[in-house]
N, CA, C and O atoms as a CHARMM CRD file, in Angstrom:
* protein
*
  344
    1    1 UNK  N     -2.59500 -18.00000  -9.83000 PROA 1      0.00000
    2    1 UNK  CA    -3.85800 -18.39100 -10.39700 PROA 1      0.00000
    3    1 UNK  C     -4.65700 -17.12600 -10.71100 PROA 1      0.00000
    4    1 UNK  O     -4.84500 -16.20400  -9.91600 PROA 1      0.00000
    5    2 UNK  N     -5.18800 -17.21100 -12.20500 PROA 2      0.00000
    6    2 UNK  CA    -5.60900 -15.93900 -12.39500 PROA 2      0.00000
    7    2 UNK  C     -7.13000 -15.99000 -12.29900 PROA 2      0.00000
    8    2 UNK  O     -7.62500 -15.00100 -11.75800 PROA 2      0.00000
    9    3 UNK  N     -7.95700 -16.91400 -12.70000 PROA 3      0.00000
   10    3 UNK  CA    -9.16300 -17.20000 -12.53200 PROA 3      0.00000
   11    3 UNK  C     -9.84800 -17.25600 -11.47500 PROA 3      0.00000
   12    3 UNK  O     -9.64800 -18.03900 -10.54600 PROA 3      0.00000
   13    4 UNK  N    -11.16100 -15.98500 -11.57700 PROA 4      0.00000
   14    4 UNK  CA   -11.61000 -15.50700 -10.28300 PROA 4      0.00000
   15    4 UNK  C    -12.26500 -15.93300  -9.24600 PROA 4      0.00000
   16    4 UNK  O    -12.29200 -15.57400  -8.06900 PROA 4      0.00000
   17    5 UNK  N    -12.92800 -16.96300  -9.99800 PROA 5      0.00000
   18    5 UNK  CA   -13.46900 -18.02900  -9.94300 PROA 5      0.00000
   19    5 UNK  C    -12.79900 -19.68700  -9.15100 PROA 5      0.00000
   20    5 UNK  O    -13.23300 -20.54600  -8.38400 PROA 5      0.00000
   21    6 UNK  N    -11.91800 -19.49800  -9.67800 PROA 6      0.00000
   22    6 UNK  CA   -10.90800 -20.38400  -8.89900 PROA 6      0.00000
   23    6 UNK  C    -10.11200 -20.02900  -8.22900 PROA 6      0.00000
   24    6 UNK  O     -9.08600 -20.70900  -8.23900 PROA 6      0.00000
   25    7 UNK  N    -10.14300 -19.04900  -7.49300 PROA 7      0.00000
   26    7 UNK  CA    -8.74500 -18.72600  -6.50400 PROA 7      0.00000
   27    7 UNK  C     -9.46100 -19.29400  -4.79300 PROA 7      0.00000
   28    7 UNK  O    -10.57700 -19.81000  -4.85200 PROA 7      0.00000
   29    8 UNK  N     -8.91500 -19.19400  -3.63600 PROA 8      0.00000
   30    8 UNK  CA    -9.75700 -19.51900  -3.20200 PROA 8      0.00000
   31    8 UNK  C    -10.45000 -18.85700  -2.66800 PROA 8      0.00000
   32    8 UNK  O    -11.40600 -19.33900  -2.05900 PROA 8      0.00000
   33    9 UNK  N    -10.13100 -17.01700  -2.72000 PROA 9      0.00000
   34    9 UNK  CA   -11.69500 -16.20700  -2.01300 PROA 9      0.00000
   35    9 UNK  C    -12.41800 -16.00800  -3.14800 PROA 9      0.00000
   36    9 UNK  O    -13.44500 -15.33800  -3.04400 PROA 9      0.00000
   37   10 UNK  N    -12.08300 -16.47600  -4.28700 PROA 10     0.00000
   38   10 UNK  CA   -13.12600 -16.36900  -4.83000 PROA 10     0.00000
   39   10 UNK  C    -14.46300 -17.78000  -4.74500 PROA 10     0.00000
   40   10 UNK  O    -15.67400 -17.57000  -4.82000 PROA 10     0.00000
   41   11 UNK  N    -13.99200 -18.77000  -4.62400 PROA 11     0.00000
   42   11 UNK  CA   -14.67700 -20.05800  -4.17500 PROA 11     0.00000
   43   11 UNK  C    -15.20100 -19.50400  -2.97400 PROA 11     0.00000
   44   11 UNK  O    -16.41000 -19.67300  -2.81300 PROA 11     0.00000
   45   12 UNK  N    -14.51800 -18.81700  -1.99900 PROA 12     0.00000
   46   12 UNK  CA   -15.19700 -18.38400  -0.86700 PROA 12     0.00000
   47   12 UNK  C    -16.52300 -17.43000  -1.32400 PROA 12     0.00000
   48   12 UNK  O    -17.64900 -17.67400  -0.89100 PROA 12     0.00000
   49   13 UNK  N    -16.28800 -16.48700  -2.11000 PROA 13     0.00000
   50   13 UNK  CA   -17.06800 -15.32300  -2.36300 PROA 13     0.00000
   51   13 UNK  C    -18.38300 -15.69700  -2.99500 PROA 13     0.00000
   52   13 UNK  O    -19.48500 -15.19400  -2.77400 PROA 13     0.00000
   53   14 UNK  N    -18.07200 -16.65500  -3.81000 PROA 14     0.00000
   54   14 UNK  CA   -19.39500 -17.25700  -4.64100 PROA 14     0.00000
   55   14 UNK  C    -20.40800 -18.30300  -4.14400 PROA 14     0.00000
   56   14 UNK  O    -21.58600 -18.43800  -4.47500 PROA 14     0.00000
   57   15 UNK  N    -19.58300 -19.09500  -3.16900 PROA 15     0.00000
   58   15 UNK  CA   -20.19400 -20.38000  -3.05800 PROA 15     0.00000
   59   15 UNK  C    -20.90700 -20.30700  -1.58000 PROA 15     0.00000
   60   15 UNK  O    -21.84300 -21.08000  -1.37500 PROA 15     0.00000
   61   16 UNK  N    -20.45200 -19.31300  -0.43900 PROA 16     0.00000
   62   16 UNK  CA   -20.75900 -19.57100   0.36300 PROA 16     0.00000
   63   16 UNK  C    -19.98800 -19.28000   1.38600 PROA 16     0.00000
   64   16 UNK  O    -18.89800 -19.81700   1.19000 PROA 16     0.00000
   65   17 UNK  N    -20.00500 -18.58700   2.57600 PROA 17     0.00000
   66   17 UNK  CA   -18.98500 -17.83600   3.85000 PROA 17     0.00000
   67   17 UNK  C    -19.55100 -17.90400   5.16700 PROA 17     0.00000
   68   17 UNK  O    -20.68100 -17.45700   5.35800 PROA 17     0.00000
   69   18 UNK  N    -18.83500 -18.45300   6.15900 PROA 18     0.00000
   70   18 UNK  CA   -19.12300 -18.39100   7.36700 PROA 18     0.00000
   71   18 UNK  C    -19.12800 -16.69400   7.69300 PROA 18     0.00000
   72   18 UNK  O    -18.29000 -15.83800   7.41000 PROA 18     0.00000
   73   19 UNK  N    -20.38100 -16.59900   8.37700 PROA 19     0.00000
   74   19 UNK  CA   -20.31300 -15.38700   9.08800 PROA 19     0.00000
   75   19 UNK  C    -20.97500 -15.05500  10.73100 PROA 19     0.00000
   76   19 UNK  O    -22.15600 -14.80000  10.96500 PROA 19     0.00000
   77   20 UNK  N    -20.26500 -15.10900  11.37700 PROA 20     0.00000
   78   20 UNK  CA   -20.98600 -15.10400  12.73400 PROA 20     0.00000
   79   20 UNK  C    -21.12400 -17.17100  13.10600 PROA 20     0.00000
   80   20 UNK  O    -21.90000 -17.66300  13.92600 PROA 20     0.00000
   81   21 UNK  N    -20.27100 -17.84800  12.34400 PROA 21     0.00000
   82   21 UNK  CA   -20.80200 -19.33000  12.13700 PROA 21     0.00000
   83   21 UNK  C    -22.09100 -19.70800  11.12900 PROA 21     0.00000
   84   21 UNK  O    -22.37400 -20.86200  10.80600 PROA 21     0.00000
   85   22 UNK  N    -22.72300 -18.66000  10.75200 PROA 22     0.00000
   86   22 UNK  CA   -23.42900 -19.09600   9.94800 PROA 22     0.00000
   87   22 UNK  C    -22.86000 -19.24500   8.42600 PROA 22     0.00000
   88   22 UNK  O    -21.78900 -18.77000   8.04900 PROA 22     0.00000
   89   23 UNK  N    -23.61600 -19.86500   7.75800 PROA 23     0.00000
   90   23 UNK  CA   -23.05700 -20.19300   5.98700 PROA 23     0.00000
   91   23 UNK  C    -24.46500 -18.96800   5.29900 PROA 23     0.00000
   92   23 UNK  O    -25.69400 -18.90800   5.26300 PROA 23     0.00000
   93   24 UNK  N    -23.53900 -18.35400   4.95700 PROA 24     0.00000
   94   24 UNK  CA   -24.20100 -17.46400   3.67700 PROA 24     0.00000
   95   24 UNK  C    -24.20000 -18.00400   2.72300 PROA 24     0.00000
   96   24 UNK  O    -23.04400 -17.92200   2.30700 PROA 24     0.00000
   97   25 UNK  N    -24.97100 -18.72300   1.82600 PROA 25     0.00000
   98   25 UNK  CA   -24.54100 -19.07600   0.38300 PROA 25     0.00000
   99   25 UNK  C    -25.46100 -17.98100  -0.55400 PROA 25     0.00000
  100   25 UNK  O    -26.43100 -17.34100  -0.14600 PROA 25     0.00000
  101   26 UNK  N    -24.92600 -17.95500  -1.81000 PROA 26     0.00000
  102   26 UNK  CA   -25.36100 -17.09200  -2.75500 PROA 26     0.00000
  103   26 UNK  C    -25.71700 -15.60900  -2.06500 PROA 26     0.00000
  104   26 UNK  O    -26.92000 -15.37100  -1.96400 PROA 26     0.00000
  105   27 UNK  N    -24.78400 -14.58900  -1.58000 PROA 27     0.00000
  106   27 UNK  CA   -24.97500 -13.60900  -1.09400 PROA 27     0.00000
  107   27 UNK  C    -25.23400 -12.25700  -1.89200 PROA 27     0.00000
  108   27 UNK  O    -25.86200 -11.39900  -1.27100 PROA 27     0.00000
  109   28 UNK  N    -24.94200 -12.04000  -2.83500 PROA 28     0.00000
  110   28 UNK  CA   -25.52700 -11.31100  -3.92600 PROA 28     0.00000
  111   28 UNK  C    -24.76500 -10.24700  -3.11800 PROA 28     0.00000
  112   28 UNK  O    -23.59900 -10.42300  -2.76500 PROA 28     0.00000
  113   29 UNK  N    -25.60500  -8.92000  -2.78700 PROA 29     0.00000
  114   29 UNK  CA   -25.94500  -8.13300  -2.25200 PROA 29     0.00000
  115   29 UNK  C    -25.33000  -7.69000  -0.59200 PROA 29     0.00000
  116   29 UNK  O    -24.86500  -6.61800  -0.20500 PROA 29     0.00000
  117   30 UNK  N    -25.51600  -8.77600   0.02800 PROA 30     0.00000
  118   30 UNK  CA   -25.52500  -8.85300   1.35000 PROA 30     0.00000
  119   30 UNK  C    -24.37900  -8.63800   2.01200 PROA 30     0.00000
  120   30 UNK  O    -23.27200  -9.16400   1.90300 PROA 30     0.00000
  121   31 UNK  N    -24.85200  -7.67500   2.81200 PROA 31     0.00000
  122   31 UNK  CA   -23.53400  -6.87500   3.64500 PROA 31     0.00000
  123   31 UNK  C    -22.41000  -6.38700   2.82600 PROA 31     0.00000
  124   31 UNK  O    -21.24300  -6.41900   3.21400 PROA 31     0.00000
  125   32 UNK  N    -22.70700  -6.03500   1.93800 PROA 32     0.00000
  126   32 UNK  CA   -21.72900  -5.02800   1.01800 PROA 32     0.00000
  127   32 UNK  C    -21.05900  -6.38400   0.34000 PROA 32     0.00000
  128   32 UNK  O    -20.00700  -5.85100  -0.01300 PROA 32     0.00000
  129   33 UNK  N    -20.97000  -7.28900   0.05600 PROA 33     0.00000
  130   33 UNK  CA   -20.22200  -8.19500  -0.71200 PROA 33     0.00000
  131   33 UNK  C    -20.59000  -8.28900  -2.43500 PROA 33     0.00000
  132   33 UNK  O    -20.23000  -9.25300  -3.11100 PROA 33     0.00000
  133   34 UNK  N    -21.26200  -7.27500  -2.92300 PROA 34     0.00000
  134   34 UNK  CA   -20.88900  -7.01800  -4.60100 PROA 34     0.00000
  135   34 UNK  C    -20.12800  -6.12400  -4.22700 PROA 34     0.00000
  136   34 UNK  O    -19.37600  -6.72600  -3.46100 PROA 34     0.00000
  137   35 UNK  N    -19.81300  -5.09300  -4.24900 PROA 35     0.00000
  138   35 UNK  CA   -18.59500  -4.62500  -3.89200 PROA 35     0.00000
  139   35 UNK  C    -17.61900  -4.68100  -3.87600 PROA 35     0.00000
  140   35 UNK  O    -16.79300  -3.89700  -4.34300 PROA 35     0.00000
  141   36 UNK  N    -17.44300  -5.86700  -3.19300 PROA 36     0.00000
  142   36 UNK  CA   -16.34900  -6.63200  -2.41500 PROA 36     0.00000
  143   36 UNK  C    -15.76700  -7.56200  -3.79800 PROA 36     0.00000
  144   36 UNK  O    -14.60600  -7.94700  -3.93900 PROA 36     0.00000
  145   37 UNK  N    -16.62300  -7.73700  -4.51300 PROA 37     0.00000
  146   37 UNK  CA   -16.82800  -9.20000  -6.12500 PROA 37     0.00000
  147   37 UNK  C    -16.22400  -7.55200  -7.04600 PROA 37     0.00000
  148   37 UNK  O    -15.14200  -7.53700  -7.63300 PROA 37     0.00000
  149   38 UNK  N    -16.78900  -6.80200  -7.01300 PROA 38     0.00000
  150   38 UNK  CA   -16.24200  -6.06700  -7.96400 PROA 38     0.00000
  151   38 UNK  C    -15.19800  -5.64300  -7.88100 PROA 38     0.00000
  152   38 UNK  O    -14.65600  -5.37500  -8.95300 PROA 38     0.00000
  153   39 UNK  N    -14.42000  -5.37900  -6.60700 PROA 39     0.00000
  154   39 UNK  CA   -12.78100  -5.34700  -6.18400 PROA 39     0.00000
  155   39 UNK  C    -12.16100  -6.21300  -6.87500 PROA 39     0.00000
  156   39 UNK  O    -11.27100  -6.01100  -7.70100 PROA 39     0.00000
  157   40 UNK  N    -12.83500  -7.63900  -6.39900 PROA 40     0.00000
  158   40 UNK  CA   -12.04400  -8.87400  -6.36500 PROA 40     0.00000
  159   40 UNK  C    -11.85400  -8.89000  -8.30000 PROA 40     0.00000
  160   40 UNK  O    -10.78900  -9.11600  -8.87400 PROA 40     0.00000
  161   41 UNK  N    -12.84100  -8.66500  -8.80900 PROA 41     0.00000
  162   41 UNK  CA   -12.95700  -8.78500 -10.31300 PROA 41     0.00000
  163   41 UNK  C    -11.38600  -8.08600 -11.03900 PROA 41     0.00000
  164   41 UNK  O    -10.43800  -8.62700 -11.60800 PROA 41     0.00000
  165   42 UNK  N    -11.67100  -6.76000 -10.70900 PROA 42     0.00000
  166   42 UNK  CA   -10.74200  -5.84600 -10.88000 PROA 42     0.00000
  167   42 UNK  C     -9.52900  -6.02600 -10.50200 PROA 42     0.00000
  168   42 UNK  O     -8.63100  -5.50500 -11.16300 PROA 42     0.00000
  169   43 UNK  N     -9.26100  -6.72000  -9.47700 PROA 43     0.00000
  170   43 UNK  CA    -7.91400  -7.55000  -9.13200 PROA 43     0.00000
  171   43 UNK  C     -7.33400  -7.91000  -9.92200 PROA 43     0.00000
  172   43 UNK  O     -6.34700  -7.34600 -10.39400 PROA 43     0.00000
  173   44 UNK  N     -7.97900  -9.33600 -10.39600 PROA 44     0.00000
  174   44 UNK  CA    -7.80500  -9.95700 -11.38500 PROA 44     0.00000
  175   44 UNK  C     -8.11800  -9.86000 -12.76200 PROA 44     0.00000
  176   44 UNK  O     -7.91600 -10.92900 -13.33800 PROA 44     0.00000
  177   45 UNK  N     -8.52900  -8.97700 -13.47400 PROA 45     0.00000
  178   45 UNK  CA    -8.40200  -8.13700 -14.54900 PROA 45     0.00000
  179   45 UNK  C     -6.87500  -7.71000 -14.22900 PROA 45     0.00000
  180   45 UNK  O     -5.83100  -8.30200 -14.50300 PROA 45     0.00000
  181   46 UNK  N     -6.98400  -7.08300 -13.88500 PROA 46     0.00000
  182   46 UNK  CA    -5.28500  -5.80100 -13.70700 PROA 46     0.00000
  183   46 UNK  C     -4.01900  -6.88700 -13.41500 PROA 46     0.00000
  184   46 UNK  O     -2.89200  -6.75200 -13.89400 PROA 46     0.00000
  185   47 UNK  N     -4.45200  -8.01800 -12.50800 PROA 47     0.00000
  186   47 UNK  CA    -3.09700  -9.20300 -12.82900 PROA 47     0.00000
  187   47 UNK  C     -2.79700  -9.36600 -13.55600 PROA 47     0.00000
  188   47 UNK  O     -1.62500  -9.25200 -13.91500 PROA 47     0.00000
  189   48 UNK  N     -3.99800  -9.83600 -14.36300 PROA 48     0.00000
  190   48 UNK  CA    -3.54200 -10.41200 -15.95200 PROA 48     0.00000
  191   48 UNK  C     -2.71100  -9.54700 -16.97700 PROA 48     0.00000
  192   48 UNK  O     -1.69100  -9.87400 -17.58300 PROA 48     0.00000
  193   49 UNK  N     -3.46800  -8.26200 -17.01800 PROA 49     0.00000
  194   49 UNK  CA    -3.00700  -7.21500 -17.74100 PROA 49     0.00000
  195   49 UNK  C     -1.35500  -7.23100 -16.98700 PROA 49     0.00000
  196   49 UNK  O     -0.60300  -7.93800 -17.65900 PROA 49     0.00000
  197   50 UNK  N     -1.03600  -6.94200 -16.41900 PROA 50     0.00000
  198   50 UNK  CA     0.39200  -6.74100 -15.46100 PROA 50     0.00000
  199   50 UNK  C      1.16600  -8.26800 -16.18000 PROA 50     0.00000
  200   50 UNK  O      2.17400  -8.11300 -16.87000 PROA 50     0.00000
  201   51 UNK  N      0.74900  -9.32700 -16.00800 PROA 51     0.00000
  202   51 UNK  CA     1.91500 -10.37000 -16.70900 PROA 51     0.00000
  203   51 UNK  C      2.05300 -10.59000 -18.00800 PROA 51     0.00000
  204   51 UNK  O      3.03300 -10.99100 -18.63700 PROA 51     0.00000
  205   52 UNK  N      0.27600 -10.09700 -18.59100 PROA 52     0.00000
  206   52 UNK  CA     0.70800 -10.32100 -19.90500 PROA 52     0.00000
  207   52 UNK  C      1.95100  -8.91200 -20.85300 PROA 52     0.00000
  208   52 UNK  O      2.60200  -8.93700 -21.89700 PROA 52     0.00000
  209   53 UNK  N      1.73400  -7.90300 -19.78800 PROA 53     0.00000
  210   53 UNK  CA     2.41800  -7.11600 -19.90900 PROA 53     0.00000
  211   53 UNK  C      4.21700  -7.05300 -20.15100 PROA 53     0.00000
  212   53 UNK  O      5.07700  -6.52100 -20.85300 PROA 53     0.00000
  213   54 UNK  N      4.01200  -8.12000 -18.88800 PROA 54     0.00000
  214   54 UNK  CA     5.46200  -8.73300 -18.54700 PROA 54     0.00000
  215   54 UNK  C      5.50700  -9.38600 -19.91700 PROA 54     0.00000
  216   54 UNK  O      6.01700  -8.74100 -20.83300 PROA 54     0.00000
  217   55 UNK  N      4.94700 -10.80000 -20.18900 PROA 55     0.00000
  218   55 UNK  CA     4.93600 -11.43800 -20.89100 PROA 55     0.00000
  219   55 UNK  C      5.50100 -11.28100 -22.85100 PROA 55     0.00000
  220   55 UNK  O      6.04900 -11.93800 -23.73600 PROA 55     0.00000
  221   56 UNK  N      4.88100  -9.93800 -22.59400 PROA 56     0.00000
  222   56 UNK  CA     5.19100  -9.56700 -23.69600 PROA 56     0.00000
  223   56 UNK  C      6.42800  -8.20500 -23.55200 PROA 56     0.00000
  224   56 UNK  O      6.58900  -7.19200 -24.23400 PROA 56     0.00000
  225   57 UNK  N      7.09400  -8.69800 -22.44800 PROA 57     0.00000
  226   57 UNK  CA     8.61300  -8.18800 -22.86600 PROA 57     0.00000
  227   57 UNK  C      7.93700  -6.62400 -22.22800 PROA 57     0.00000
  228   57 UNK  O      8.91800  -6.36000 -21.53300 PROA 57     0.00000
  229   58 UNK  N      7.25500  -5.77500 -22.05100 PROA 58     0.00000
  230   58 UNK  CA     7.02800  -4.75400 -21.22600 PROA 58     0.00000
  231   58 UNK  C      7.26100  -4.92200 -20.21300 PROA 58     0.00000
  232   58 UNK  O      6.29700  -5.46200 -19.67000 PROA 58     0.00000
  233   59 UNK  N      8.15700  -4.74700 -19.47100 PROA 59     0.00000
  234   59 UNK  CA     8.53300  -5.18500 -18.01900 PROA 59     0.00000
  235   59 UNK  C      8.29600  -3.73100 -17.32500 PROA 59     0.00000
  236   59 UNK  O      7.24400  -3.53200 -16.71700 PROA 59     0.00000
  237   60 UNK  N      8.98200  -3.03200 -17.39400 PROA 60     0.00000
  238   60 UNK  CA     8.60500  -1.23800 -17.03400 PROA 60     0.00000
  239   60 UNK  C      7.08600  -1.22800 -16.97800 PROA 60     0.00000
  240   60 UNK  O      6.66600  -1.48500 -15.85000 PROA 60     0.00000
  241   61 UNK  N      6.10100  -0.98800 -17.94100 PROA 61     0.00000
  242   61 UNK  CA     5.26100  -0.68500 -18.47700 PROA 61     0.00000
  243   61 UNK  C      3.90700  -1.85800 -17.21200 PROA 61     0.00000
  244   61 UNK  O      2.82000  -1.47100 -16.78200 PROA 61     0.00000
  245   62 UNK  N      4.54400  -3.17400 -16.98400 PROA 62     0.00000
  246   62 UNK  CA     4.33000  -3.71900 -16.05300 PROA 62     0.00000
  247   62 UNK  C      4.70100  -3.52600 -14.56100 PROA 62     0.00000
  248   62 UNK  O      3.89200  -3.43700 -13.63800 PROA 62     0.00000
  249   63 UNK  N      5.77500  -3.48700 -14.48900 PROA 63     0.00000
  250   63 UNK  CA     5.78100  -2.60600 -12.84600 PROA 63     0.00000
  251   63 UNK  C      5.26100  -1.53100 -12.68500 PROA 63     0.00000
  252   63 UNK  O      4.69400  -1.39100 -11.60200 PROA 63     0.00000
  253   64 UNK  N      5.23800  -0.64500 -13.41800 PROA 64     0.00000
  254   64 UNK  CA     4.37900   0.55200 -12.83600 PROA 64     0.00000
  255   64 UNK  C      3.00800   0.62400 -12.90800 PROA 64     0.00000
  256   64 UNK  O      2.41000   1.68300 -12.72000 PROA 64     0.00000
  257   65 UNK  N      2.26300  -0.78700 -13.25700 PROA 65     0.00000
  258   65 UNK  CA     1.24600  -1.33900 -13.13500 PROA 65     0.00000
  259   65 UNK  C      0.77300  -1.84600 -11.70500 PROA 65     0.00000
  260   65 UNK  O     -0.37100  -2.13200 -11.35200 PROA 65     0.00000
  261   66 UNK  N      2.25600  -1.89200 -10.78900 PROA 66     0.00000
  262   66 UNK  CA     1.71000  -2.44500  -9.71000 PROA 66     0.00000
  263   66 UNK  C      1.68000  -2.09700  -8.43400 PROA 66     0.00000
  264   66 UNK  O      1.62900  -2.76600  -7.40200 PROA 66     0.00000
  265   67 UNK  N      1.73100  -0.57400  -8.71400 PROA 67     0.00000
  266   67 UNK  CA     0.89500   0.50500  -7.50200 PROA 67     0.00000
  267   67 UNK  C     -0.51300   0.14300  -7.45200 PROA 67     0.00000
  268   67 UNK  O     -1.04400  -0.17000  -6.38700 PROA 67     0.00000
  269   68 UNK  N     -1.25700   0.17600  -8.75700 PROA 68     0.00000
  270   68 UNK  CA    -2.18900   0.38100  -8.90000 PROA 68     0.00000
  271   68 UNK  C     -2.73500  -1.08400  -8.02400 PROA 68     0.00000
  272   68 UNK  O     -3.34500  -1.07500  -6.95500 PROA 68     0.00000
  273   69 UNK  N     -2.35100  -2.21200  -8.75700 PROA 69     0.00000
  274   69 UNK  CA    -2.64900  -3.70600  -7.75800 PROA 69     0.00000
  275   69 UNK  C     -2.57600  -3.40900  -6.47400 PROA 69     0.00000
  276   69 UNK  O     -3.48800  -3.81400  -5.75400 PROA 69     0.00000
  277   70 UNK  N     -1.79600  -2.85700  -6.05800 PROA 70     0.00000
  278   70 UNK  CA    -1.78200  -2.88200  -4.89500 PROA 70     0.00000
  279   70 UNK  C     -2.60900  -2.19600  -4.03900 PROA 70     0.00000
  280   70 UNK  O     -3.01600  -2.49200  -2.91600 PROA 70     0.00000
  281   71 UNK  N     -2.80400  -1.20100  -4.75800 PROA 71     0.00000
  282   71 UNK  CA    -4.26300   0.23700  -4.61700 PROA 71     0.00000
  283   71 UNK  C     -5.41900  -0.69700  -4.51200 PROA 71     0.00000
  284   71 UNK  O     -6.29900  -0.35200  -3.72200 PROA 71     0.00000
  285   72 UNK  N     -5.57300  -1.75100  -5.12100 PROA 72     0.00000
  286   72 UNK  CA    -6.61000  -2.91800  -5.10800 PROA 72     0.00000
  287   72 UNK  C     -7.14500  -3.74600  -4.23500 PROA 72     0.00000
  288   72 UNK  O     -8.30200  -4.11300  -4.03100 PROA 72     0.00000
  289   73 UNK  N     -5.57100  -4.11500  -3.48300 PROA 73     0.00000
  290   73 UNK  CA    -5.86100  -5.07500  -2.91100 PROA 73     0.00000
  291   73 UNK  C     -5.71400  -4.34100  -1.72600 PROA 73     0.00000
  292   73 UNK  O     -5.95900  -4.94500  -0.68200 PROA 73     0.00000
  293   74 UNK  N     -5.38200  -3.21600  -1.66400 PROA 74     0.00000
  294   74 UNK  CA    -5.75500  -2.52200  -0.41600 PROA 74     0.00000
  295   74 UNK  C     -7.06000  -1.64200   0.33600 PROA 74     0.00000
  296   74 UNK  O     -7.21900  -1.20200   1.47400 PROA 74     0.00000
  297   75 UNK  N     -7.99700  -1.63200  -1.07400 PROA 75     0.00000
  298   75 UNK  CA    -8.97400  -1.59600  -1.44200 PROA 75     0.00000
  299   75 UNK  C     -9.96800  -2.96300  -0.49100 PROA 75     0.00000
  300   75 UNK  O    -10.83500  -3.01800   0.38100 PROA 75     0.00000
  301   76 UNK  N     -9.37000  -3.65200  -1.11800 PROA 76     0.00000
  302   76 UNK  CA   -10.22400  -5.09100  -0.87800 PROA 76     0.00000
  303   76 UNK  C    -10.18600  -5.24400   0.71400 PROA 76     0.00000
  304   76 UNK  O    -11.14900  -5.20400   1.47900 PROA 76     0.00000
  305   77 UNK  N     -9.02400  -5.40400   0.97800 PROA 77     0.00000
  306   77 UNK  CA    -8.92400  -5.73600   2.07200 PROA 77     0.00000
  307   77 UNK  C     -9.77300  -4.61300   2.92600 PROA 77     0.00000
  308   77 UNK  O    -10.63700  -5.16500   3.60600 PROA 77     0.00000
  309   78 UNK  N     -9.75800  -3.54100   3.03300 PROA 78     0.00000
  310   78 UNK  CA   -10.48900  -2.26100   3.89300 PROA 78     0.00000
  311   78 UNK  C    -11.74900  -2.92200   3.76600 PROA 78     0.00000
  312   78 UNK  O    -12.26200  -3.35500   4.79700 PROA 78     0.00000
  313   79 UNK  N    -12.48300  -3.11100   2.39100 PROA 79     0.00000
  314   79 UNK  CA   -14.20600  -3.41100   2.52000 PROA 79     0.00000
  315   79 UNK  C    -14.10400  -4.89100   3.55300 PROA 79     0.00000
  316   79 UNK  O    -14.95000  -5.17000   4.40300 PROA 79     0.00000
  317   80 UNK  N    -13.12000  -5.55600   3.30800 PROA 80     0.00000
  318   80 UNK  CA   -13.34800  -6.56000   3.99900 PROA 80     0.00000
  319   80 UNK  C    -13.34500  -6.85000   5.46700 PROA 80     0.00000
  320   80 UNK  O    -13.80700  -7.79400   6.10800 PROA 80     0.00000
  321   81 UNK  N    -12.43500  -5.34100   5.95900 PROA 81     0.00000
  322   81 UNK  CA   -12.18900  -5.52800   7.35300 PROA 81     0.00000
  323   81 UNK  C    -13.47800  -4.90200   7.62500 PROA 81     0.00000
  324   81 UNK  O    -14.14200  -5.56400   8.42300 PROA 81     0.00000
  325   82 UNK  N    -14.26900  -3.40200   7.04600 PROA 82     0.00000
  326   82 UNK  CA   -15.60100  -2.99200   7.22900 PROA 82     0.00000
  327   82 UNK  C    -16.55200  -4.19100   7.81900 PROA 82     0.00000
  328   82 UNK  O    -17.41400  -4.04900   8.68600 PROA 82     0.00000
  329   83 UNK  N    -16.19600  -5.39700   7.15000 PROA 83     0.00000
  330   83 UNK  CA   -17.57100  -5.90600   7.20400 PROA 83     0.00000
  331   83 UNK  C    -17.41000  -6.40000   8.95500 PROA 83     0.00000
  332   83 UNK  O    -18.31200  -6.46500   9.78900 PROA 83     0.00000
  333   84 UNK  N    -16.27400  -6.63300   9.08800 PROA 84     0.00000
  334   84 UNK  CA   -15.81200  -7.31100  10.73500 PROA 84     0.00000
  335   84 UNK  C    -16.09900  -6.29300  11.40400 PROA 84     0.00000
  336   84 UNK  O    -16.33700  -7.06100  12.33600 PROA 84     0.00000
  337   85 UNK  N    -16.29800  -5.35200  11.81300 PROA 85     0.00000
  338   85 UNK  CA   -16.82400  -4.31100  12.25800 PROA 85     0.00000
  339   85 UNK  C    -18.31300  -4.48200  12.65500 PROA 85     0.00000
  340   85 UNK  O    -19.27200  -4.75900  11.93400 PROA 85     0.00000
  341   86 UNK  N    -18.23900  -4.16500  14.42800 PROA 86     0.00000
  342   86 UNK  CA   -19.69500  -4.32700  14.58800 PROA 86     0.00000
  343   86 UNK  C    -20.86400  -3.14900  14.17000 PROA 86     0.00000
  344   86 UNK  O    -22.06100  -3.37900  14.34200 PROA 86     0.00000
């Protein structure tokens, strides 16, 4: 699922997140989570690019596309463990 919007941290990211048990909704800002939306954005930008890549018969040109994803989501994940951090 490529839509950022529909995956499900992104439903998480937008709509609302337990934190400490509480529900954050509409967090904008808070506790580093644009940040965190602009990772997630960039994720999924660079997926797409990577299959349509595939898609269009660049297969090479697509795998070596996917250091970089992965540079991403390793990215993501670090801001995300930051935030668990007391």
């Amino acid at each position: 699922m490529l839509d950022l919007n529909q995956c499900r941290f992104g439903i998480w990211l937008h709509t609302g997140a337990l934190v400490d048990g509480v529900v954050l909704p509409g967090r904008g800002e808070l506790l580093g989570l644009q940040s965190i939306d602009v990772l997630h954005q960039k994720l999924h930008a660079l997926a797409a690019e990577v299959l349509s890549l595939n898609d269009d018969g660049r297969r090479a040109e697509a795998m070596g596309r996917i250091a970089e994803l992965h540079a991403l989501r390793d990215m993501l994940f670090e801001k995300l463990s930051n935030l668990l951090q007391p």
